[in-house]
C-alpha positions as CSV (number, residue, x, y, z in Angstrom):
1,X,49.4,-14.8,79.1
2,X,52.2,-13.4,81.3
3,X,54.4,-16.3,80.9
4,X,56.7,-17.7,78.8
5,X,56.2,-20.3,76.4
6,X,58.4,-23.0,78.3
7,X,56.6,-22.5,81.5
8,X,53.2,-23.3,79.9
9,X,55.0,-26.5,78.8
10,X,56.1,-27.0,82.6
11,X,52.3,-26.2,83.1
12,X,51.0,-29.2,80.2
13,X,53.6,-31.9,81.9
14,X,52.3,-31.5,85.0
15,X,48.5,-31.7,83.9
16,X,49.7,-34.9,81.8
17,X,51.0,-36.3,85.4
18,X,47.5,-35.4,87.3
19,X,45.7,-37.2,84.2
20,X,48.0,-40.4,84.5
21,X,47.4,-40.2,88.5
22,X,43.2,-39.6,88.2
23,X,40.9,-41.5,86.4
24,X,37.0,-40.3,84.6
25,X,35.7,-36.5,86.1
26,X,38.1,-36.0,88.6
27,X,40.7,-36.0,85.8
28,X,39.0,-33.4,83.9
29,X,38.3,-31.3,87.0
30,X,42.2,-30.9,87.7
31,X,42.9,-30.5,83.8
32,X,40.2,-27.6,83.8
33,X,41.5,-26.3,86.8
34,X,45.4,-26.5,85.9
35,X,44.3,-24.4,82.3
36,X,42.0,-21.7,84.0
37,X,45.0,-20.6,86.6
38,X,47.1,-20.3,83.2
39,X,44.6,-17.9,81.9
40,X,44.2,-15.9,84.7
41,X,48.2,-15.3,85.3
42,X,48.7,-11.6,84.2
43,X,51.8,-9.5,82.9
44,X,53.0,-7.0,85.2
45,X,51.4,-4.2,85.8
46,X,53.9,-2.5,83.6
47,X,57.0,-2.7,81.9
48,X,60.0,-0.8,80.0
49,X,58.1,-1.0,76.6
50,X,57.1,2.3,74.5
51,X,53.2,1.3,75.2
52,X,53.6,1.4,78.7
53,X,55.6,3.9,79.1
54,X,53.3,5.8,76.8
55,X,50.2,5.0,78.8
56,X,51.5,5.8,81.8
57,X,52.4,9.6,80.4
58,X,49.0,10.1,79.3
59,X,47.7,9.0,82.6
60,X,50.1,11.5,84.3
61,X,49.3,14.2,81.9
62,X,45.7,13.4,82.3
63,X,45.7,14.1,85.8
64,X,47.9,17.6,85.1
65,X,51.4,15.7,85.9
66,X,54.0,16.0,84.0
67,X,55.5,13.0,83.1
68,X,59.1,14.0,82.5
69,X,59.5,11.2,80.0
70,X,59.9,13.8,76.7
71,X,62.3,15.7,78.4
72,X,64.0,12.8,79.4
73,X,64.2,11.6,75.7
74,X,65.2,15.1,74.7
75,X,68.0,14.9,77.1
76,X,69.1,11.6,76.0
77,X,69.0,12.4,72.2
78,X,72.2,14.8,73.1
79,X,74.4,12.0,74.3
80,X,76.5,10.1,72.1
81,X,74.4,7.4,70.8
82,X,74.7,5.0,68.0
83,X,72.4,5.5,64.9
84,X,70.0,2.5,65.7
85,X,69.4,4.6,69.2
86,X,69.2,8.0,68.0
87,X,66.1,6.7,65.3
88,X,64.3,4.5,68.2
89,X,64.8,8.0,70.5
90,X,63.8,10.4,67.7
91,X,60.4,7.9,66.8
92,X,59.9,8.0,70.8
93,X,59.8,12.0,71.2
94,X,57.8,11.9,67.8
95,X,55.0,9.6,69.7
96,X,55.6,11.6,72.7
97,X,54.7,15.1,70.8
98,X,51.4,14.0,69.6
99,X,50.2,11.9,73.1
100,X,52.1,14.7,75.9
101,X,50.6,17.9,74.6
102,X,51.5,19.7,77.6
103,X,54.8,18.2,77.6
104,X,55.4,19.2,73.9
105,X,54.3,22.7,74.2
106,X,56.8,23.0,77.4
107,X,59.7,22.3,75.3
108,X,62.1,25.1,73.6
109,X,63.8,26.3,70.8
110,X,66.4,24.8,71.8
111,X,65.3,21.5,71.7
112,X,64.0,22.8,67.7
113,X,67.7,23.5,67.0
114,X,68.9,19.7,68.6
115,X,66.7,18.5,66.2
116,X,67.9,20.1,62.8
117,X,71.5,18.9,63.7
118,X,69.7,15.5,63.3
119,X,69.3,16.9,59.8
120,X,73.1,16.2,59.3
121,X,73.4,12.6,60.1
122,X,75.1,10.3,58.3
123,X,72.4,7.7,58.6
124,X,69.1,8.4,56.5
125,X,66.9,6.7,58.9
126,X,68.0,9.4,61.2
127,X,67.3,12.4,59.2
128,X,64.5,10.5,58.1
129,X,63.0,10.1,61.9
130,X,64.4,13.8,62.5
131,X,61.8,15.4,59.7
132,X,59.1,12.9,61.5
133,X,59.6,14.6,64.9
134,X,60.2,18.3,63.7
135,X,56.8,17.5,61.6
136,X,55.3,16.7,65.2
137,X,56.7,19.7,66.5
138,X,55.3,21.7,63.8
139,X,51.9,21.2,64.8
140,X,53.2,23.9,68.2
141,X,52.5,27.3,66.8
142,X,55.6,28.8,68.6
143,X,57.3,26.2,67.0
144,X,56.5,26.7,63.4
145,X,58.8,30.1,62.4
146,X,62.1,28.4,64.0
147,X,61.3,25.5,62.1
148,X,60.9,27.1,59.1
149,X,64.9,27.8,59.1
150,X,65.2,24.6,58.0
151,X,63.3,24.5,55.2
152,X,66.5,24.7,52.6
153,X,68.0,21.9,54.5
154,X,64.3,19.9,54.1
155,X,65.1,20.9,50.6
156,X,68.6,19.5,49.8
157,X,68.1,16.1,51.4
158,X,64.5,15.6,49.0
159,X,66.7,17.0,45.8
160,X,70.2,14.9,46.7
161,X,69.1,11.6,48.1
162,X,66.1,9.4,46.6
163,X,65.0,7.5,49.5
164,X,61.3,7.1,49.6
165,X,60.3,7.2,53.2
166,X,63.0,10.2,53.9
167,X,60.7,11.9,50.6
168,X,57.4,11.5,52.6
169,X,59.0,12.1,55.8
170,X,60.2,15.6,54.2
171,X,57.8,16.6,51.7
172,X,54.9,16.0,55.1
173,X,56.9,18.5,56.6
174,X,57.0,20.9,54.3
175,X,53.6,20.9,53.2
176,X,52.8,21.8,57.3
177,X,54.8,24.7,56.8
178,X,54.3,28.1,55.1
179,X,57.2,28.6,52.8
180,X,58.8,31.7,53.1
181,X,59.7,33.9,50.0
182,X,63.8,33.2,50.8
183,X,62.9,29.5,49.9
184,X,61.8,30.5,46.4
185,X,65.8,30.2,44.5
186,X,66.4,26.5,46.4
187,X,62.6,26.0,45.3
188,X,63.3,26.4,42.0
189,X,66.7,24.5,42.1
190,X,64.8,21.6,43.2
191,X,62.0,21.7,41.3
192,X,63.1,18.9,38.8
193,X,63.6,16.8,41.8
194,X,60.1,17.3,43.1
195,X,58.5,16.6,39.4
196,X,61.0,13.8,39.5
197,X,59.0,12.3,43.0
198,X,56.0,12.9,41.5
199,X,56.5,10.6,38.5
200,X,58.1,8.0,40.8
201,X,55.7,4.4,41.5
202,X,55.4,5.5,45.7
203,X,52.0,6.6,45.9
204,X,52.7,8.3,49.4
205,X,55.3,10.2,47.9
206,X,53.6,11.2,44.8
207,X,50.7,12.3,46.5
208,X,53.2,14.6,49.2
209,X,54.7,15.7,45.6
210,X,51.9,17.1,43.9
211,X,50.3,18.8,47.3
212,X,53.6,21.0,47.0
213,X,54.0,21.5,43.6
214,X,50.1,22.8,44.2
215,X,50.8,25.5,46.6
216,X,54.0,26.3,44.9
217,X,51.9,27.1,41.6
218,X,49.8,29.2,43.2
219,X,53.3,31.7,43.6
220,X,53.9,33.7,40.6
221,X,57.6,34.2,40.5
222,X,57.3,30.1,40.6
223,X,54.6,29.1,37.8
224,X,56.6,29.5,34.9
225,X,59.6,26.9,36.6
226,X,56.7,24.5,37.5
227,X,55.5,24.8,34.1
228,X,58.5,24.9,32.0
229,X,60.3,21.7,34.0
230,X,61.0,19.0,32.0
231,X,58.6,16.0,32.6
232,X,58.8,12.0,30.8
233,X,57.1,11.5,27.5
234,X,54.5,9.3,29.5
235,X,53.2,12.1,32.4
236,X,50.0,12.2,31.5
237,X,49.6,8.4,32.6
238,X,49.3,10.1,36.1
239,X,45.6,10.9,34.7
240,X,44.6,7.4,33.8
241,X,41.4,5.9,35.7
242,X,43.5,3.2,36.9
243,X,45.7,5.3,39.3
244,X,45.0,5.5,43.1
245,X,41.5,8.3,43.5
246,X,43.6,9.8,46.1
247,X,46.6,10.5,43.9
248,X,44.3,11.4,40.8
249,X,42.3,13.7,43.2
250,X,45.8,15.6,43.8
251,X,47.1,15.3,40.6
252,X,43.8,17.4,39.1
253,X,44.4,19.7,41.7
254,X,47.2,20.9,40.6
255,X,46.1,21.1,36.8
256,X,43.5,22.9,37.7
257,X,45.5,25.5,39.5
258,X,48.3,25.3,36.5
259,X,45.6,26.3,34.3
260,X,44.4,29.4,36.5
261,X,47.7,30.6,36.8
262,X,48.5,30.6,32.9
263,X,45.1,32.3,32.1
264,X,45.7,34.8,34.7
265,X,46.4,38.6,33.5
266,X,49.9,39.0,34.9
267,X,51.0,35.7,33.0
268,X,49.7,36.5,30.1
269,X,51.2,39.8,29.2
270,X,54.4,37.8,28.9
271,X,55.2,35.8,26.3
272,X,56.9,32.5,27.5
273,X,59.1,30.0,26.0
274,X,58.7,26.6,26.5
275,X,60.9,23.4,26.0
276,X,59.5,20.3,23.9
277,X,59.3,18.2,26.9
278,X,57.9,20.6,29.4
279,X,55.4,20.5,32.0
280,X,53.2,22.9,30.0
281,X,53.2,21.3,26.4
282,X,52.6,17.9,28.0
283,X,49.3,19.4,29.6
284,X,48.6,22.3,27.3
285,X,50.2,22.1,24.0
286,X,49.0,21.5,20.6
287,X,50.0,17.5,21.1
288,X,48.3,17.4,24.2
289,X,46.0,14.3,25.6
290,X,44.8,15.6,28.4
291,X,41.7,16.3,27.2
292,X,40.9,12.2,26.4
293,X,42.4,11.9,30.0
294,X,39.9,14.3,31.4
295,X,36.5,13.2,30.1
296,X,37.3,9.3,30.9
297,X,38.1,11.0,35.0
298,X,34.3,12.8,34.6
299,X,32.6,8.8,35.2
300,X,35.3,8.1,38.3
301,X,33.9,5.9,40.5
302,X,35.4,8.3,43.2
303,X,33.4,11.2,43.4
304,X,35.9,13.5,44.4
305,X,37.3,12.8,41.3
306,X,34.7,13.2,38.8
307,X,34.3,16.9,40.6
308,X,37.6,17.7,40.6
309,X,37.8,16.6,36.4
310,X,35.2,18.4,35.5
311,X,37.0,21.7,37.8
312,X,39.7,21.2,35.5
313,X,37.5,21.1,31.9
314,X,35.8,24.7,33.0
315,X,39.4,26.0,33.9
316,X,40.3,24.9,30.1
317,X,37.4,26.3,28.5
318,X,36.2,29.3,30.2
319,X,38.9,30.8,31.7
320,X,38.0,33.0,34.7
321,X,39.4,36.2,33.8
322,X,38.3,35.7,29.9
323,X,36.6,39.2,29.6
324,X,39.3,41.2,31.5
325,X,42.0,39.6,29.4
326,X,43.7,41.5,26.7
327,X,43.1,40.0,23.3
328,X,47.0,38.9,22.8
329,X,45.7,36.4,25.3
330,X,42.5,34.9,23.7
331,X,42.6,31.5,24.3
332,X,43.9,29.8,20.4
333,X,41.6,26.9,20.6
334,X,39.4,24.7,21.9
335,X,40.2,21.8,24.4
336,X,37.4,20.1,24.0
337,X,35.8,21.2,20.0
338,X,36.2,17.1,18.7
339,X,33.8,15.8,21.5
340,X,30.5,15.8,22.1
């Protein structure tokens, strides 16, 4: 292995000369030998490649040395490059983050601030590899606040460009971050965007969707957008059986917190309007299948599921705060009063 595939060619024309030369064992013998020296050629001990040059950080870093090669990247990322470079150098100081902990930590803002003008390429792939790395970064506590600032940016490319892997790429990021409350106006400008992603057929981004929309429900200045956003005719297909158990798992999640936030106190001494096609009335309204969704999720063959189904029945029926709720707020009906 080490050498090229002409030169093992060279190798099998000269093997076919010994075996024309020698006759019976001795033939063999040479053959054998001529194969084993083959084998036992090695690659260099290393080379220019991202492995190698990975391995040979960690080793330095190992042994408390630092390796220089992020900062090198870092450095490189601010010449002018073309955008096939700048994505190969941004996935480099990605893998870099997560193997050169040290390294990572040693950076600056500075290098945070770089990486947000990535954010304005012209090339997806680039802002797509820039939310990768600042995802990376965000794992560096004295990272996280300066990376917050670009949360509204995060936002705009999600809500203004549908590219799947830039979705999952920002949507990961964001659901590493704690969202500050100056986020809540572009949050709510983009929330038909984010129910949008959560209907799409990209499982990955679905799932990055509803873990969002999740937290995001659990802020009340933001329930009554998630649950008044107009969703497809079809949404509750997102509960049938046949959807991923990672997905389903998620998407019950957030039903169940949907529900606790509607039967909380504060919600309920409001009285809300909501559109035909809404969030809400495909979930809780008079027309509403969920139910039939629900008890075929309680025999799941994922576990989780069944658990996180039958989460979501007891938030329907018995509503935690039933007894300190005023009686404007009495739940009307029944979810579950046809079925045994």
């Amino acid at each position: 292995m080490g050498k090229s595939i002409p030169q093992y060619l060279g190798q099998l024309d000269i093997c076919k000369s010994v075996v024309s030369l020698a006759t019976g064992a001795g033939a063999i013998y040479l053959l054998y030998k001529a194969i084993k020296a083959g084998i036992k050629c090695k690659p260099p001990l290393c080379s220019n490649s991202p492995i190698c040059i990975a391995r040979l950080a960690v080793e330095r870093e190992r042994h408390g040395r630092d390796s220089g090669e992020l900062r090198r990247l870092l450095n490189s990322l601010e010449c002018k490059q073309d955008e096939y470079a700048k994505s190969m150098i941004l996935h480099s100081i990605t893998r870099c983050v997560y193997l050169l902990e040290a390294e990572a930590s040693a950076c600056t803002t500075d290098d945070i601030v770089l990486l947000g003008y990535m954010l304005d390429d012209k090339d997806n792939s680039v802002k797509t590899q820039a939310l990768n790395t600042l995802k990376a970064f965000s794992g560096i506590r004295k990272f996280r606040l300066k990376i917050q600032e670009h949360s509204i940016k995060v936002l705009e490319l999600i809500s203004t460009i549908w590219d799947t892997e830039l979705h999952i790429a920002g949507l990961r990021l964001l659901n590493n971050l704690p969202l500050p409350d100056y986020v809540h106006p572009q949050l709510r400008r983009v929330m038909p965007a984010l129910m949008e992603i959560l209907q799409s057929d990209y499982i990955l981004a679905q799932v990055q969707a509803v873990r969002l929309l999740s937290y995001l429900a659990q802020k009340n200045d933001l329930l009554y957008d998630i649950l008044n956003c107009q969703v497809h005719s079809n949404f509750l297909n997102l509960f049938q059986p046949t959807q991923s158990g990672s997905l389903l798992y998620e998407v019950l999640v957030f039903a169940e917190r949907l529900s606790e936030g509607r039967n909380a106190p504060h919600y309920c001494a409001v009285k809300w309007n909501y559109n035909e096609q809404s969030l809400h009335e495909s979930l809780f309204g008079e027309e509403s299948r969920l139910a039939d969704r629900l008890l075929a999720l309680v025999i799941h063959p994922e576990e989780d599921v069944q658990i996180q189904a039958c989460k979501v029945i007891v938030s329907l029926q018995y509503p935690q705060d039933l007894r300190a709720r005023p009686s404007s707020c009495q739940p009307s009906r029944s979810y579950f009063k046809n079925t045994e």
